[in-house]
N, C-alpha and C positions, 0 to 999 in steps of 0.2 A: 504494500500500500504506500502512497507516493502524497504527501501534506509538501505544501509552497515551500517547505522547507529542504524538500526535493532529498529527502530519507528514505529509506525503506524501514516499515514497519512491520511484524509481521503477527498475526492472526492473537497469539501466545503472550505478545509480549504490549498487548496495546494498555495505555493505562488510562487514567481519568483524563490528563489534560489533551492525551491525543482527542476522546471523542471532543471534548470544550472547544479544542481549536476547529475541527471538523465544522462544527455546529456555529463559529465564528464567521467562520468561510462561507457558508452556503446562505447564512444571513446577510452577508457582505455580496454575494451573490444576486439573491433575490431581489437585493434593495435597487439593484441596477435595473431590476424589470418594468418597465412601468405596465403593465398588463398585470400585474397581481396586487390588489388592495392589501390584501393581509395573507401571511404566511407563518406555518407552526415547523422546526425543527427537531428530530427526534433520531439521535446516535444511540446507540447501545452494544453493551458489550456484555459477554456472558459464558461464562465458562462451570460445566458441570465434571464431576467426578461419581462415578456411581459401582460400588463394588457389589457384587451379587452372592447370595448364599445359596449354596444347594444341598444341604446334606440330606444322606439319606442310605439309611443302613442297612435297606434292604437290597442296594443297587452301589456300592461304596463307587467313589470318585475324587476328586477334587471340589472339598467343599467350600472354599473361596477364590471364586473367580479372579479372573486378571482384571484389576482394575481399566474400564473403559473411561477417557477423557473425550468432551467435547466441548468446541467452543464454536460460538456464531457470533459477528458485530456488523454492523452496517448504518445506515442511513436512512430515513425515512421523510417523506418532507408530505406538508399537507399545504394545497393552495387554495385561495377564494379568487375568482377573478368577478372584474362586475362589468361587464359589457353592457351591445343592444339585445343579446343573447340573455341578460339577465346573470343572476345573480349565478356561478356556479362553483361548486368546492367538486376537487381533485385530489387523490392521494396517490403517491406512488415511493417506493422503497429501493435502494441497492444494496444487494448484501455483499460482505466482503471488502467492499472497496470506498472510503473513505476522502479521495482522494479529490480534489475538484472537478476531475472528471466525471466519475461517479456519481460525486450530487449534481453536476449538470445533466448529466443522462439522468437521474432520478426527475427532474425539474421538470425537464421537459415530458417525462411518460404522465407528470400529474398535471401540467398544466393539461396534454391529451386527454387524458380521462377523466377531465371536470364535467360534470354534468350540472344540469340548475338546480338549485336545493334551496330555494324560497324562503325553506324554514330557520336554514341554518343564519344563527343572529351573529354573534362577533367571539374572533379566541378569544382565551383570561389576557388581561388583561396585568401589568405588573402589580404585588402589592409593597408595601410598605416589608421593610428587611424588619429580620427581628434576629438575634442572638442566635449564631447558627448551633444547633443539637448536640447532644454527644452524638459519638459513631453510635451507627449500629449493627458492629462488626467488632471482632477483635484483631490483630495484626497476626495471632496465631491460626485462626479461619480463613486468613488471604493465603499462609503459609505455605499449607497445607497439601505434600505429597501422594503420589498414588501409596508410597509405602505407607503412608501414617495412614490411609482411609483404610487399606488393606488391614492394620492394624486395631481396628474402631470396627472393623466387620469381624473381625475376629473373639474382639471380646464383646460384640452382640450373641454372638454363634456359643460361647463358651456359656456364657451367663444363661441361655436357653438349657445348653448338656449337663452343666451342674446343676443344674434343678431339679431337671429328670433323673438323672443318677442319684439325686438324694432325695428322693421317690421310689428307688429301684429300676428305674427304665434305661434300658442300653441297648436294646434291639426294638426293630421294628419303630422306627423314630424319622420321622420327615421335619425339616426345616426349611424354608424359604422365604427368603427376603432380600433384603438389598440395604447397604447403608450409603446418603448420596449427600453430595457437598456441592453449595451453590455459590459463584461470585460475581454480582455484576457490577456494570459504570453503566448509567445512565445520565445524560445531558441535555437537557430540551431549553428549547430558542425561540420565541418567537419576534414577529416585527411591532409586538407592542410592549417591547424593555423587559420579556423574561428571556433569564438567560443561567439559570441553573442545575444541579445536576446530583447525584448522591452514587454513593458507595455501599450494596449491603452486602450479605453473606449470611448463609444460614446454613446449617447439619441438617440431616433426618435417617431414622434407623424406622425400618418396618419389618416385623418380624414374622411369619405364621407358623405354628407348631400342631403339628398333628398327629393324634395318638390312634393308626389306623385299625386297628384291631381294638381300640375304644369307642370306634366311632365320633371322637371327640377331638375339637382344634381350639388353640386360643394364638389371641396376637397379643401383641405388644410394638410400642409405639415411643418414639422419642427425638423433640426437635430442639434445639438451641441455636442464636446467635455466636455463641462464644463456645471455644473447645474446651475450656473450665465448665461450662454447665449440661454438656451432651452427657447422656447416660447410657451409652451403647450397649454396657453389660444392663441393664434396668430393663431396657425395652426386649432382651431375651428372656432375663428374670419373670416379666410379665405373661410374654406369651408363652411360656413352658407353666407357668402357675396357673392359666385361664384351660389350658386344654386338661390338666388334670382336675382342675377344678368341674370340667363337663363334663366329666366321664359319666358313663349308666343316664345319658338325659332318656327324658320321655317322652311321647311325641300328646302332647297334653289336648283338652276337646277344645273345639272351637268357641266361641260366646262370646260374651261381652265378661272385660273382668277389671276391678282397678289394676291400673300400671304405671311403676315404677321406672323412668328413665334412666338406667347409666349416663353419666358423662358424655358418654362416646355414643351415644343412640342419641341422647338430646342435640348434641353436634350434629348428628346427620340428619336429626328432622329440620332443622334451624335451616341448615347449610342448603339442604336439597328440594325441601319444602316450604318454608320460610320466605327464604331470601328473594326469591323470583317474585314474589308478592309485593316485597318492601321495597323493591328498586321502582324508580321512577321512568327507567325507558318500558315495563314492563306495566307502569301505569298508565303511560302515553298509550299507550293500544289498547286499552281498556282490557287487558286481558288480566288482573292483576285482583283477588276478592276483598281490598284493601281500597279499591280508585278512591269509594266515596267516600270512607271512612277517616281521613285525617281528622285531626283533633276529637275523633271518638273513644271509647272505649273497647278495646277489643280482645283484651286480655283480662286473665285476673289480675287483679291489683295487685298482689305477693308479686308482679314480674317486671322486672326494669332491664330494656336490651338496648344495647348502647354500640356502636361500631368504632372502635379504638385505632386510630391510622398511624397513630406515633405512640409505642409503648416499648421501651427498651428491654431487652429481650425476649423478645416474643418475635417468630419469626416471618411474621407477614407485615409488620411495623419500615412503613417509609415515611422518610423525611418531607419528601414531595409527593405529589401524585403524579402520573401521566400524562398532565397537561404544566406541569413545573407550576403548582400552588404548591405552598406549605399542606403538609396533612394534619389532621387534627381530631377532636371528637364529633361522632356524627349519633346525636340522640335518636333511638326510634321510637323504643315503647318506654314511658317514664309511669310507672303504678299502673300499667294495664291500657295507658291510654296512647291511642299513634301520636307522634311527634314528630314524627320525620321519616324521611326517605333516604335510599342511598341515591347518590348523583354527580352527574360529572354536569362540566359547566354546560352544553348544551342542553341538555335535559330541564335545568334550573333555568335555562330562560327561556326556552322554549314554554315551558308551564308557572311562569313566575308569576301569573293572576291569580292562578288556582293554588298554588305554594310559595307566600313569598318569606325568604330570607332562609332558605333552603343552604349546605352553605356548600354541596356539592364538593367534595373532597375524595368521591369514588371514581375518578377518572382515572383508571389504569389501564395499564398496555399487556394485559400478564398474557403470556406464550406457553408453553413448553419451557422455555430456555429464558423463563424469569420473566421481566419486561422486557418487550420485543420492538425493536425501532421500524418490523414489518408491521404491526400490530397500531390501528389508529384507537385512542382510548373508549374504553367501554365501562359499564359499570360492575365493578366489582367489592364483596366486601373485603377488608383488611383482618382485623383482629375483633374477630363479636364476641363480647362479653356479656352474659346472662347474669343477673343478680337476682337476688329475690329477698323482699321484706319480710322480717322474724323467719333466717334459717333455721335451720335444724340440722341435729346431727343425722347419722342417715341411719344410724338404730332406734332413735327417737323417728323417725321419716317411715321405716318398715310397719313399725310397733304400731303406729296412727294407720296407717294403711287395712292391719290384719291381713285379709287373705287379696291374692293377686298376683300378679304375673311382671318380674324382674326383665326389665330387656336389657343384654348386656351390651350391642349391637345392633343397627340396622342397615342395609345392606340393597342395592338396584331401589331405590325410592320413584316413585313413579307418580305423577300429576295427572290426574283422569280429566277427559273433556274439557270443557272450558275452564281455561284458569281463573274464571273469573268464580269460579263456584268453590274451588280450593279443595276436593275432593284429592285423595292421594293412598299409596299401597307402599310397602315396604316390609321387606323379607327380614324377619328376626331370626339372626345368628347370633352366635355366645359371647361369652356364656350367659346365657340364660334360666330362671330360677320360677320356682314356684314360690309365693310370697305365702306361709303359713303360719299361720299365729303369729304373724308379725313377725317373721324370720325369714331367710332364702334356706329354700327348703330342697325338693328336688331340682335337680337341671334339666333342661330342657333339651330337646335333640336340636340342634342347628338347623335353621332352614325347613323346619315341619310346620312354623305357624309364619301367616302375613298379617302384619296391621294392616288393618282398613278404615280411613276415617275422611275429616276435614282438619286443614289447619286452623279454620278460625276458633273448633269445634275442644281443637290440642288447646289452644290457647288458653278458649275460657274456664277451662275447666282443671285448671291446675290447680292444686289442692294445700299443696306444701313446696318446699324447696330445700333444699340441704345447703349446710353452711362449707364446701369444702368442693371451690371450682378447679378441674380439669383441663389441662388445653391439648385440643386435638387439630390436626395438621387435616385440612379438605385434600380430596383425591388428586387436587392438581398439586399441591404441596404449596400452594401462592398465600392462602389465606391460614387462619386460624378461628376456632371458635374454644371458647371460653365457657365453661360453661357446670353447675352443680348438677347432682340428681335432683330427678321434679315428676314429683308425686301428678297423675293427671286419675282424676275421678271414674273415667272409665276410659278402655277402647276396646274395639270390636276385632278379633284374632278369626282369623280362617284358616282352613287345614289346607298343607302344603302336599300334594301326591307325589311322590317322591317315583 
């Protein structure tokens, strides 16, 4: 790659100020056009590491893969132009090549592929600087060799077999997962005085353990900012603890029965079911069961869910968004009541009659390969945190309950017919518990029973909350949700035919 500076740069070794100057360049660029009123700049860089586990003692091999590396960075540019043709915005990207050549050819395919977009109002606009953040990164996260990941997968892999071995299990023992490390640069520009950029990095370990001749699996899970706070042996620990913990489940009757949330099941009704309601481009279509409800009630009061965009270690926390705003708190549900939406800045002014002072802080570029400068911003959420008024413990949470059904997981969440109705399925896998006399009692067979409900229906009928929140990593690894068990008054389980 070839900057005025007339260097070669290569793929591996690009740092923050290469994309900064990139993104200097192609501003310096555009300004020369007079055919474009306004224009948005978007460089990125992104480099993953990802080691895989495979063990399995019925089939022996090599159970720590060779570390694979990959890295993508490129250019992305968005234009508006205003002709007799009318208002039109353009987007077009180059990957790989940063170089003024590059974002000229990028220029030119977006000024081509502008179409008219009547609706689209103006970029952000610069604001007022404030106190730049701590990192949200450590210098040992940026470090970071394939031998050290290889090592981090290792003592995931370990923390799983000494578990089971001190259960008695040495044969007949399946492991698979992956432990993956992420680091990008991102730099966005536009022609109305933004022109900044951030640094992150984050771990993640996913473990699954399966006890084949138990019929019974558990996972285990672990993300961190910082190599001081990853728990690679924890997230084996976990999921060799959860698939013994399954063992002997049963495939229980169908009905309605109260249910207890894990952590990690309330993350995925939030994440999967939830969230597609609460975003405002999902409002815009009216497809969302939430359109007419701001400033309602739609929750039980015990519930306050908040969308956290800057929270130092937690690993979906950015300094910026996707359109280079500061990020910040984005309120939804405050005591049961809507307060807000997620949104990026066209959304928020596109609908600012119907919501105004929205403050739109969900305008990200998330890809595969982290924020992507091929990726124009969408709305996504950060870090959702779930609270609830007068927690409890979650033996105090079972005991209030009596009898019921523990979901330890859910799994394929699925949105029926119009989203505007909020109807939704989702397959409970473990571990999963029968709630008796206020206790988890037997387990359940993985995958024998579906929730079937509504989300407004989850909502209002939450009952209780535990004092002792969770963070679990969404399937794209971009976000995070936050979240305690939560006791909900009924749901409706159907039997899985296996």
């Amino acid at each position: 790659m070839h900057h005025q500076r007339s260097t070669s740069v290569s793929n591996a070794s690009l740092d923050f100020q290469d994309l900064r100057l990139s993104v200097s360049i192609a501003l310096d660029i555009i300004a020369e056009d007079p055919t474009i009123s306004e224009a948005e700049v978007c460089a990125s860089w992104c480099e993953q590491q990802i080691v895989r586990i495979q063990h399995d003692t019925d089939h022996p091999g090599e159970a720590i893969q060779a570390p694979q590396l990959s890295t993508t960075c490129g250019v992305g540019l968005t234009v508006i132009l205003e002709d007799r043709d009318g208002r039109r915005l353009g987007f077009a990207s180059e990957p790989e090549d940063l170089s003024p050549d590059g974002i000229a050819q990028a220029l030119e395919q977006a000024k081509s592929a502008a179409e008219v977009h009547s609706a689209f109002g103006t970029l952000p606009h610069s604001v007022a600087t404030t106190p730049a953040p701590p990192a949200l990164y450590d210098a040992a996260t940026l470090a970071l060799q394939p031998a050290d990941m290889t090592g981090l997968a290792t003592e995931a892999l370990n923390g799983a077999l000494a578990t089971l071995q001190d259960a008695g299990y040495v044969t007949h023992l399946h492991v698979r997962g992956q432990v993956r490390s992420r680091k990008e640069h991102l730099v966005i520009g536009n022609t109305h005085g933004i022109l900044t950029g951030e640094t992150t990095a984050a771990l993640s370990a996913a473990l699954l353990v399966r006890l084949p001749h138990e019929h019974s699996q558990g996972s285990g899970y672990s993300t961190a900012t910082h190599v001081q706070d990853f728990a690679a042996y924890d997230a084996g620990v976990d999921a060799a603890r959860q698939a013994l913990e399954a063992r002997g489940g049963i495939r229980p009757a169908a009905g309605d029965y109260a249910v207890v949330f894990s952590p990690r099941a309330m993350a995925a009704f939030l994440h999967d079911a939830l969230v597609p309601g609460l975003s405002l481009d999902t409002v815009a279509t009216n497809a969302s069961p939430f359109a007419t409800a701001y400033g309602q009630d739609i929750a039980s009061p015990l519930v306050t869910l908040r969308d956290e965009g800057y929270q130092p270690g937690m690993a979906g926390s950015h300094a910026i968004t996707g359109e280079g705003l500061p990020s910040g708190t984005t309120p939804l549900i405050e005591r049961g009541r809507l307060v807000g939406f997620l949104a990026d800045t066209y959304h928020t002014q596109a609908l600012a009659t119907h919501f105004p002072g929205l403050p739109g802080q969900n305008g990200m570029r998330y890809a595969f390969h982290g924020q992507s400068f091929a990726m124009r911003p969408g709305i996504f959420p950060t870090n959702l945190c779930l609270t609830g008024t007068d927690p409890m413990t979650l033996d105090t949470l079972l005991a209030s309950v009596g009898e019921g059904i523990y979901i330890g997981d859910l799994w394929n969440t699925f949105l029926h017919g119009p989203r505007l109705k909020g109807d939704f399925s989702s397959t409970v896998i473990g571990p999963s518990f029968q709630i008796s006399q206020g206790r988890l009692a037997q387990p359940l067979l993985p995958g024998s029973l579906s929730l079937h409900g509504n989300v407004r229906d989850v909502l209002r009928e939450i009952m209780g909350v535990a004092d002792t929140l969770q963070a679990t990593a969404s399937p794209t690894l971009q976000s995070i949700v936050l979240t305690p068990a939560v006791w909900c008054r009924r749901g409706h389980f159907v039997s899985v035919v296996s």
